[in-house]
N, C-alpha and C positions, 0 to 999 in steps of 0.2 A: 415627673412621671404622670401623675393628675392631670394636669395639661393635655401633654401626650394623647394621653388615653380619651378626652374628650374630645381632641380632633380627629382619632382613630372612629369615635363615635359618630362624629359629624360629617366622614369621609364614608362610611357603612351607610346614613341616613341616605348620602348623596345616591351612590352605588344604590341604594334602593329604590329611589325616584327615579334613577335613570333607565333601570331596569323596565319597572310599570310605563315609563314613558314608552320606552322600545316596544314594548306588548301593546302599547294603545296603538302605537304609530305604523306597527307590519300587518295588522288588518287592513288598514286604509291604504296602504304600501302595494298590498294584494292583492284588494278590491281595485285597484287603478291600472296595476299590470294585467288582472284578467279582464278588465273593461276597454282597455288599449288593444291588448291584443283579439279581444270580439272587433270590436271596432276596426280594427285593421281587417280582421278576414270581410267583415258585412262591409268596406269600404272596396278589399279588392275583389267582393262579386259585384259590386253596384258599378264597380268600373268597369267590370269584362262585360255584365248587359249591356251598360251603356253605348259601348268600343262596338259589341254585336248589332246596336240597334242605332249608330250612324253610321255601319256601313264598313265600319275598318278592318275589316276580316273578308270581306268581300275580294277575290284571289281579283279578278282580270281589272277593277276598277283599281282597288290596291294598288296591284304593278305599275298599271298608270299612272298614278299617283305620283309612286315611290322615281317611276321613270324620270319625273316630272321635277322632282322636290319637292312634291308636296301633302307628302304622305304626312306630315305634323300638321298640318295648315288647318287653322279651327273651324269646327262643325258650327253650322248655324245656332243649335240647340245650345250649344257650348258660348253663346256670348247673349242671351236673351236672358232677361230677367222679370219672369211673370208676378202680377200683382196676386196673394195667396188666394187661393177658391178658383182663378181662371185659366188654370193649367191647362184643364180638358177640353176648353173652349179652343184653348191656344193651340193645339199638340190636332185641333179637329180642322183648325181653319187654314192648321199649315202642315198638314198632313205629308206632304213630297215637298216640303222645303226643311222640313229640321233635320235633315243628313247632309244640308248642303255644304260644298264646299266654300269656304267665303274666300274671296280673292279682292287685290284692288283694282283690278282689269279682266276685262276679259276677252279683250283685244289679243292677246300676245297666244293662247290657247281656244279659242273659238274653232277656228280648222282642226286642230289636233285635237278635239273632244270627237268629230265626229269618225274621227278613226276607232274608237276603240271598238273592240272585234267582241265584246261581250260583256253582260250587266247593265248594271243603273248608275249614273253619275250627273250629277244637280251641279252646276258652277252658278254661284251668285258675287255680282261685282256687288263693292262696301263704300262703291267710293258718295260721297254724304250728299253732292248737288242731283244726282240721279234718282232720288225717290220722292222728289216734288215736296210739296204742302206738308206742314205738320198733320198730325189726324186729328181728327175732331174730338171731343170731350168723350163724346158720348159711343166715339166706335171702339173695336176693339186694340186697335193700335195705341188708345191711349194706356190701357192695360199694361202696357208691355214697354221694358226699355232696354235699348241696346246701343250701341256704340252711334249707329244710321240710322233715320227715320224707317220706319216695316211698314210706314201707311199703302203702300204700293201693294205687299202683301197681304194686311189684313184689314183690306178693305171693306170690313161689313162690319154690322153693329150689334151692341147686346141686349140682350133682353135678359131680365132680372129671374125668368121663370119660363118654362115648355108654353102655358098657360098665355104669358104677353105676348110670346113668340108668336103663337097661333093665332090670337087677335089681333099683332099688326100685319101679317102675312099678306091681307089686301093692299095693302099700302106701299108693299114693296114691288119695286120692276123689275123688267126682266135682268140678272147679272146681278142683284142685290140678295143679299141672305141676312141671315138674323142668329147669333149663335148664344144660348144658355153656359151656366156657369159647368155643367156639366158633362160639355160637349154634344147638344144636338145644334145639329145646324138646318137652319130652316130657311129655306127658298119660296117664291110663290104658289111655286106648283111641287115642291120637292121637301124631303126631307130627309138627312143621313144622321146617324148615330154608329158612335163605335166603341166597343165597348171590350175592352180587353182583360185577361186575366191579371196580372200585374200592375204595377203603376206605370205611370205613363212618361217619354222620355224627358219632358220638364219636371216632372215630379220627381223623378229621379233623380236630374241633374241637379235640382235644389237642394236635394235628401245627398248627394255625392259635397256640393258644399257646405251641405250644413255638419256632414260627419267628419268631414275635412278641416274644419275648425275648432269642431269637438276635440278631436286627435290632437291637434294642434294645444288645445289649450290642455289638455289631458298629458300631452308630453313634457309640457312645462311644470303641471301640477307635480308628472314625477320625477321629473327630475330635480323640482324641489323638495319631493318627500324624501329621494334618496337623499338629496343631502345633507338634509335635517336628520334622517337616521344615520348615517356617517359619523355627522357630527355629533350624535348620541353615542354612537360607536367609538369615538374619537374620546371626548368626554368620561366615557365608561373606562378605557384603556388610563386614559389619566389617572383617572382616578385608581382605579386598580393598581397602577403603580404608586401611586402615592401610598396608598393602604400597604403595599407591600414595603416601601422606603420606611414607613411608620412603625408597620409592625417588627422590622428588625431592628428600629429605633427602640421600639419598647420594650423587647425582647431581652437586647443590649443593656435599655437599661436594667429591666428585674436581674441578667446576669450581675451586674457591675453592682446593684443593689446586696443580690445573694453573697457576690464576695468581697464588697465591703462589711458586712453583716459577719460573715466568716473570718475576715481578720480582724473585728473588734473582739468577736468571742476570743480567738486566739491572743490578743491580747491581754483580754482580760484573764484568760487561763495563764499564760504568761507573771500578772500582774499579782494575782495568787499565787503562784511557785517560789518566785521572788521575794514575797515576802515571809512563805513559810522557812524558805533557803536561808532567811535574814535571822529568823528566828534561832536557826539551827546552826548558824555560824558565831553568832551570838553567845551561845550555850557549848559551842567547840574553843571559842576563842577563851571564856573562862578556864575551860579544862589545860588551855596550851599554856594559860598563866599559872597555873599550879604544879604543871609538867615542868616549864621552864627554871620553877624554883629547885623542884628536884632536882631538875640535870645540873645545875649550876652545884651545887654540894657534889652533885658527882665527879665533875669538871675537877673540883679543888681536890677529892681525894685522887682523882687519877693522875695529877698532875705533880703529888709527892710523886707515889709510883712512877712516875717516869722518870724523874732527877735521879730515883736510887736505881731504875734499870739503866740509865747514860753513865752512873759512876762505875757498875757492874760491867759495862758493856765495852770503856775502854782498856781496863785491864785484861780485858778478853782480847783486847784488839792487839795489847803488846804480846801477847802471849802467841798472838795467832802468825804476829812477824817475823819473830823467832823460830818458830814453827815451819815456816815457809821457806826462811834461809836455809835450814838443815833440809829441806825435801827436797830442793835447789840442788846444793850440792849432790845429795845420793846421785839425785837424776842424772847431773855428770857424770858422777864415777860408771852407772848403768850405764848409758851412753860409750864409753870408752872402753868397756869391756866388752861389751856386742861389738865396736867397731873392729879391735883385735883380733875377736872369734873370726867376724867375717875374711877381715884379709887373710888370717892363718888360712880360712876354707876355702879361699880362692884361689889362693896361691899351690895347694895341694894339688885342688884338680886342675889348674892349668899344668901344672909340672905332672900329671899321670894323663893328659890331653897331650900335650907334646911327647912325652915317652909313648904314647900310643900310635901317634902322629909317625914319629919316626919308624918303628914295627911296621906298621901298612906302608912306609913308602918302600922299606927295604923290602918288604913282601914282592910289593908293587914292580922295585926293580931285579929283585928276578926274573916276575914271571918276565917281564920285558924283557930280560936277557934272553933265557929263552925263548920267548917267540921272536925276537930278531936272528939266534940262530937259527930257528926254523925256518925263516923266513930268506937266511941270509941264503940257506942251502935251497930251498925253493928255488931262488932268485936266479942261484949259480947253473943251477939245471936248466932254468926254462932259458936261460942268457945262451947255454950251451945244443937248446933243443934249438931254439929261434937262431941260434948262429949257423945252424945244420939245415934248417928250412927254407932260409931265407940268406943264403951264401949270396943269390945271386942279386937281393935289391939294393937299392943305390945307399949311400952314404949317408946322406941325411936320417935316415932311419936306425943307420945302425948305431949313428952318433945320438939319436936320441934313445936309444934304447939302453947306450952307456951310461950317457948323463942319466937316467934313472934309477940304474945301477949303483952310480956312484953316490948320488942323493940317499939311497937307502944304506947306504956303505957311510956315507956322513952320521947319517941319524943311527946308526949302529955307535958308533964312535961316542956321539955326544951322548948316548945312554948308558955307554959303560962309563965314560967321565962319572956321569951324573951316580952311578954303581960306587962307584972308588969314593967320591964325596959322601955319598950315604951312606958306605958302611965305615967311615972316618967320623961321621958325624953320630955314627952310632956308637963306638968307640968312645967318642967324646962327652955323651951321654950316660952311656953307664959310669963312666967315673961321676959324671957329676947327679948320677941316680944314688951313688953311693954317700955323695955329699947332700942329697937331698933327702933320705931317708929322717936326717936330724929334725929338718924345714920341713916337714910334710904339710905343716899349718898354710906356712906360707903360701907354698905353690898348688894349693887348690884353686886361687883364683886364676893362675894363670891357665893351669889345665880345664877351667870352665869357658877361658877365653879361646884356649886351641878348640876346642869342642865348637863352639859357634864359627871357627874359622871352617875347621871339618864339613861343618852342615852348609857352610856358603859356597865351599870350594864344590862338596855335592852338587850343590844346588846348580853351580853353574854350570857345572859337568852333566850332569841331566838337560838342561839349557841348552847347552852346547850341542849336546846328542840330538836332540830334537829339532833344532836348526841343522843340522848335518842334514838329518832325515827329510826334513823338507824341505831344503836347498838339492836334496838328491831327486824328490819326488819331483819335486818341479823343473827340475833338468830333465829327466826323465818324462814327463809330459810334452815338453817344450822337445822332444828326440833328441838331447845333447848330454855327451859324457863331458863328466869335469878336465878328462884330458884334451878334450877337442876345444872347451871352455876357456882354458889357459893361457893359450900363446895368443887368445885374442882379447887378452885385459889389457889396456896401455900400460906403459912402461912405469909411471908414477902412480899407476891405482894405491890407494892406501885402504887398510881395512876402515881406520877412523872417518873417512872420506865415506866410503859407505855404508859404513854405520849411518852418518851422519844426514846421507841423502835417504837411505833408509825409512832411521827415524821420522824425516821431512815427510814422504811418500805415505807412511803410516800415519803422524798426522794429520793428513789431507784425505785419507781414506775415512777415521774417523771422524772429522768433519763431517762427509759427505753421509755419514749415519748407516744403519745395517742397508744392505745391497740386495735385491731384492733380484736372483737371478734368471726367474723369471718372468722378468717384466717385459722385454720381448715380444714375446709368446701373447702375454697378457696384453700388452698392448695393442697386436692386433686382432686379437679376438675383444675386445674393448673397443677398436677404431670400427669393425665391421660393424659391432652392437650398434655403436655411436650412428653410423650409418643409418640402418635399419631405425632407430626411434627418429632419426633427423626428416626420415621418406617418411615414418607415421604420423609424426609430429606437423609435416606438411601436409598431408592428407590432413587432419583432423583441424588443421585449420581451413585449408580449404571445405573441406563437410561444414565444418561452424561458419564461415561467411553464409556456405549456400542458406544454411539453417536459417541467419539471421535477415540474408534477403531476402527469404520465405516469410520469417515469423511476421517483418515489418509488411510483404505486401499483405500476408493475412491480417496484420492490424487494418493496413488503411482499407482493405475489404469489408475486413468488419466492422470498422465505424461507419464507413458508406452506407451498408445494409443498414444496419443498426439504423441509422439515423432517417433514414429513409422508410422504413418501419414503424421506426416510433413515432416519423409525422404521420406516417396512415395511420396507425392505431390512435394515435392523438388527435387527430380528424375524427375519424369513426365514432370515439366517444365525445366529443363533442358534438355532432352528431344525432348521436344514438342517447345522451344521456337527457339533455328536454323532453325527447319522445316519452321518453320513461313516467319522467316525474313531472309533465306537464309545465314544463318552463326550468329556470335554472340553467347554470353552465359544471361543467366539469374538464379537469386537463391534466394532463401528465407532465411532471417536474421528475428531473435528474437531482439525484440527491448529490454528486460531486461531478470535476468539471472533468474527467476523463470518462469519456461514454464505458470504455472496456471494462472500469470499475466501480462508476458511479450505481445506487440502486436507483430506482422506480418510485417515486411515491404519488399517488392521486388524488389532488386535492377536485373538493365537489365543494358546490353550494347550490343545495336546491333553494326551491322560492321559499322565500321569506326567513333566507339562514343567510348565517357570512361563511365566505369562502373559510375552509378550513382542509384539514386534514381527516379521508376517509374513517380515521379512528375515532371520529368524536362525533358520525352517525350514530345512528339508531339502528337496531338491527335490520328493520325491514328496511332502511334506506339503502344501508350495507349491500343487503341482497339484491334491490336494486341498480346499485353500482356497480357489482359485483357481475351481473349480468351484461349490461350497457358494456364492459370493458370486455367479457370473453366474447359478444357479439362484434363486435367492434374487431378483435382479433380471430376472428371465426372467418371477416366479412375477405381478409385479406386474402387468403387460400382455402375458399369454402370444400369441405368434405359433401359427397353423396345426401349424406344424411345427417344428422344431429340430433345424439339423444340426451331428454334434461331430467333429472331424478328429483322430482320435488323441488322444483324454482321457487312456485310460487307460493311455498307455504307462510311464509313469512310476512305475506302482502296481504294488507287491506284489499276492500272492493274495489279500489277507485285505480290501487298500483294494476291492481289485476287486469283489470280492463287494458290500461295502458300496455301494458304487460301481451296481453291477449290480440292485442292491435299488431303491435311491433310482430311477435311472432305469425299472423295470417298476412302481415306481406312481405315479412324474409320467406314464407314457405312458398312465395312462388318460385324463387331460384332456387329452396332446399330442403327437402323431406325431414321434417320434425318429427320426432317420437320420444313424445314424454311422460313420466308420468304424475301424476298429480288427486290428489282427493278434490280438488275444488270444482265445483259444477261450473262455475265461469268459465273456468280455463276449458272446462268439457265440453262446453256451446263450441269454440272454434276447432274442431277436431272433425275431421273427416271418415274417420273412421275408429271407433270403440273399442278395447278387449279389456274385461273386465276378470276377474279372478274371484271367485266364490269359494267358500267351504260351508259345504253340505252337511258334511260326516266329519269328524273327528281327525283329523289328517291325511283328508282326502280333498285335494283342491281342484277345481276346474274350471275351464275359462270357456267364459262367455262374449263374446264379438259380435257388434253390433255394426251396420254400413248407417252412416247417419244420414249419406244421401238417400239410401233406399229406404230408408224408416219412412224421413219427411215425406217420400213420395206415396208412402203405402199410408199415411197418417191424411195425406192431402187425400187421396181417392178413397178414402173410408169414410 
């Protein structure tokens, strides 16, 4: 853990040097990006004087040019290298040749130069045998070197000062001049000087190469600074991981520390119980040996005690078998005597069941007697009404009208039989009512058996009646009388036969479970429903395709838009976000990979910061960014006007300015009105209204035109 902890130290030491490193390194980091980028703007004005001042801007000469090919083709100025101090000498002596065009013929364009219809155009051939003799030491062509000998052109000589100039001016002939370090040129009889407000086009062109390797060697510098602070950056991250690998190493261990530490104590609490436990087992185990001497004496007397309760307990046991035979037997002879009671009590009331039995049938067969004679003489009337009615229908009617006759004349017959039997059998009953009055015992159980005959024969005769009835009802619904039902049963129907198909039929009914009579009905008001939700159910899918071909083209509309959007506004702020903060980049990331769900996050890094996430600004950078992004989505569908409520309170002088810039040239394409306490922000504003209180909750506004002030401030 000591270990640990001192690489944890030595890993903090690093992280702190690396740190101071990084703070040494983003000054000079800074100072090189705002020296590159000076250099670059004073590079690209020195190149547009330049471009102005051979000529390349020039519209009719140009076109010719570009007509030509040769609109690249280098300027004389552009390939001459003057010795330092004799620029002006140079730029005086070859005044209408440093725009020249240089070619390596001028054979092939000699006729087409003099077409051109307007301007100035110098062609100069480069080719090396055409400019004769090298130049002298002492002229001004030795000053000067270029690809081709210039003696041709700077055929005159120098003089060290105005002063030697003017002294040797006798000396010279006619065609001969004399030119100083600072441009006069002196003739016999003449002299010119020029003298212009800026520098002059080789002095420029030297200052265009010499910025031009500055940049050069300044691009190099930064880009080895970035990489050195990368790689501090790089370095730093390591290390910070490391530190953080460590710190849950050492973390880890003061845990594993704390609960090794925690189960020693528990040990040792442990180690202490244990032995108090020892103590106290110790001191119980004495007491069991003193217990155990006791139980042991008690042992021996309870063990007479039992030899005298096992000699007690088997003469109990003879006693108790004995005991058991005689309550045996009783239980028999009980037994035998309920069984006697019962038969005597059955045999009574079966013998006063069957004497009862007989009384109800003889009842029974009177009343039968009588109502077959009533029936008989019914029968005889209506035989003798329908013989008088119907004298004149055919035979088969009247024969069946006999034969039923005679059926009822049968069934008369067999009920008096059954009369004569019953009261024979009645007869034969009371005598033996008379032999049974002894037996009363006996024939109760049979009169209890006639009784359940009684309640079965009921039973089935109720049974009977109720099938009658609904064997009538359902002839009766079916339109058919049992007489019309008769002569069309086959010859062999038996009742068992249909019982038996019956039964089968009823079977199969309950199989098929309760019957639901209106299902019908219910089914098709069910088949129509069915209908009706099968049409909804179609429709609601066809609505849901249409829905889902909707929702999809609005997806891929809106990731279209979307995305198309968020490259402008991601343009825009990059963009709009250097302006701000004077260099730096910024840009917009999707937090996941479905645009419809993913959020927005903006990452920024101004100068001399690592890219990051907008939450680890500064407030005033915040606001900064904050602005650059609603500009940026303002720029996409600009409104009339735009108003800002305190932008810039948050800003330094330096955002402000920037701040103040950006906004005076969005206002040319959009009326800003903002408000703001900072006098900066109040310089670019075109027109004032201020808000005063005078009085005590009385407020009034004061506007001011800042064009018409400046002009009333200028004329006063």
């Amino acid at each position: 853990l000591k270990h640990r902890q001192e690489q944890l130290a030595r890993i903090e030491a690093n992280l702190i040097a690396n740190r101071e490193a990084q703070q040494q390194a983003d000054p000079a980091l800074r100072e090189l990006r705002e020296r590159l980028l000076a250099g670059r703007g004073r590079l690209a004005s020195l190149q547009t004087l330049q471009e102005a001042a051979l000529g390349r801007h020039e519209s009719e000469s140009d076109t010719w040019l570009r007509a030509r090919g040769l609109a690249e083709a280098p300027r004389l100025a552009e390939q001459l290298e003057v010795e330092p101090g004799w620029e002006a000498a140079v730029e005086t002596a070859l005044a209408g040749w440093l725009d020249a065009v240089c070619l390596p013929s001028l054979d092939p364009l000699a006729h087409a130069a003099v077409e051109l219809p307007q301007g100035r155009l110098t062609l100069l051939e480069t080719f090396p045998d055409e400019f004769g003799d090298a130049a002298p030491p002492e002229g001004l062509a030795a000053r000067v070197r270029a690809p081709w000998p210039l003696a041709a052109l700077l055929g005159v000589d120098t003089a060290a000062t105005l002063t030697e100039a003017l002294a040797r001016r006798a000396e010279l002939r006619d065609g001969e001049a004399l030119v100083t370090p600072d441009g006069v040129l002196c003739g016999r009889r003449w002299l010119r000087l020029a003298r212009e407000g800026s520098d002059g086009v080789l002095a420029r062109e030297r200052e265009i190469r010499r910025l031009a390797a500055a940049l050069d060697a300044d691009a190099v510098a930064l880009e080895r600074q970035t990489a050195h602070l990368e790689q501090l950056h790089a370095q730093q991250r390591e290390c910070e991981r490391e530190r953080r690998d460590l710190q849950q190493t050492v973390n880890q261990d003061h845990r594993d520390h704390a609960r090794l530490q925690g189960e020693c104590n528990t040990v040792q609490a442990r180690w202490e119980q244990a032995r108090a436990r020892r103590a106290t087992l110790t001191e119980e185990l004495a007491e069991l040996h003193d217990q155990c001497e006791q139980d042991r004496e008690q042992v021996q007397l309870a063990r007479l005690r039992l030899e005298e309760t096992l000699l007690a307990l088997e003469s109990l046991k003879i006693e108790h078998t004995a005991l058991s035979g005689d309550q045996e037997r009783l239980r028999a002879r009980i037994q035998q005597c309920r069984a006697r009671a019962d038969t005597a009590r059955q045999a009574a009331a079966r013998q006063a069941a069957a004497i009862e039995t007989l009384r109800v049938r003889v009842s029974a067969a009177g009343q039968a007697m009588e109502r077959l004679d009533a029936q008989r003489q019914q029968l005889q009337a209506r035989r003798a009404r329908l013989i008088e009615e119907r004298a004149g229908d055919d035979n088969a009617t009247r024969a069946a009208i006999e034969n039923e006759l005679e059926g009822w004349l049968e069934t008369r017959l067999t009920v008096e039989a059954e009369l004569r039997e019953a009261r024979h059998a009645l007869e034969a009953q009371d005598a033996a009512l008379e032999a049974g009055e002894q037996s009363r015992a006996r024939r109760e159980r049979q009169v209890e058996t006639q009784r359940q005959r009684i309640e079965e024969q009921r039973l089935a005769l109720g049974e009977a009646r109720v099938r009658q009835q609904n064997l009538r009802e359902q002839l009766h619904e079916l339109a058919a009388e049992p007489e019309a039902v008769l002569p069309t049963l086959p010859e062999a129907a038996a009742e068992g036969d249909w019982l038996a198909r019956l039964e089968q039929m009823e079977r199969r009914i309950q199989r098929l479970g309760p019957i639901n009579l209106a299902a019908i009905e219910e089914f098709a008001q069910l088949s129509e429903r069915k209908q009706y939700l099968d049409a909804q159910n179609a429709d609601l899918l066809e609505a849901l395709t249409t829905l889902e071909n909707a929702i999809r083209k609005i997806d891929r509309e809106t990731r279209a838009r979307f995305q198309d959007t968020f490259e402008r506004v991601n343009a825009g702020l990059g963009e709009l976000f250097p302006r701000l903060f004077g260099g730096g980049q910024a840009h917009l990331e999707l937090t996941g990979e479905d645009v419809l769900d993913a959020g927005v996050a903006i990452m920024a890094k101004p100068p001399g910061k690592r890219v990051g996430s907008i939450s680890l600004l500064s407030g005033g950078e915040k606001a900064l960014a904050a602005v650059a992004l609603v500009f940026a989505i303002f720029q996409l569908n600009p409104a009339p006007f735009c108003l800002l409520d305190e932008v810039d309170a948050p800003l330094d002088e330096a955002n402000v300015g920037r701040f103040g810039a950006l906004v005076r040239d969005m206002s040319m394409r959009v009326q800003f009105v903002f408000i703001t306490h900072n006098k900066a922000t109040m310089e670019i504003a075109e027109y004032l209204a201020g808000v005063t209180m005078q009085e005590s909750g009385v407020s009034r506004l004061v506007a001011v035109d800042v064009a018409a002030a400046a002009r009333l401030a200028v004329a006063g």
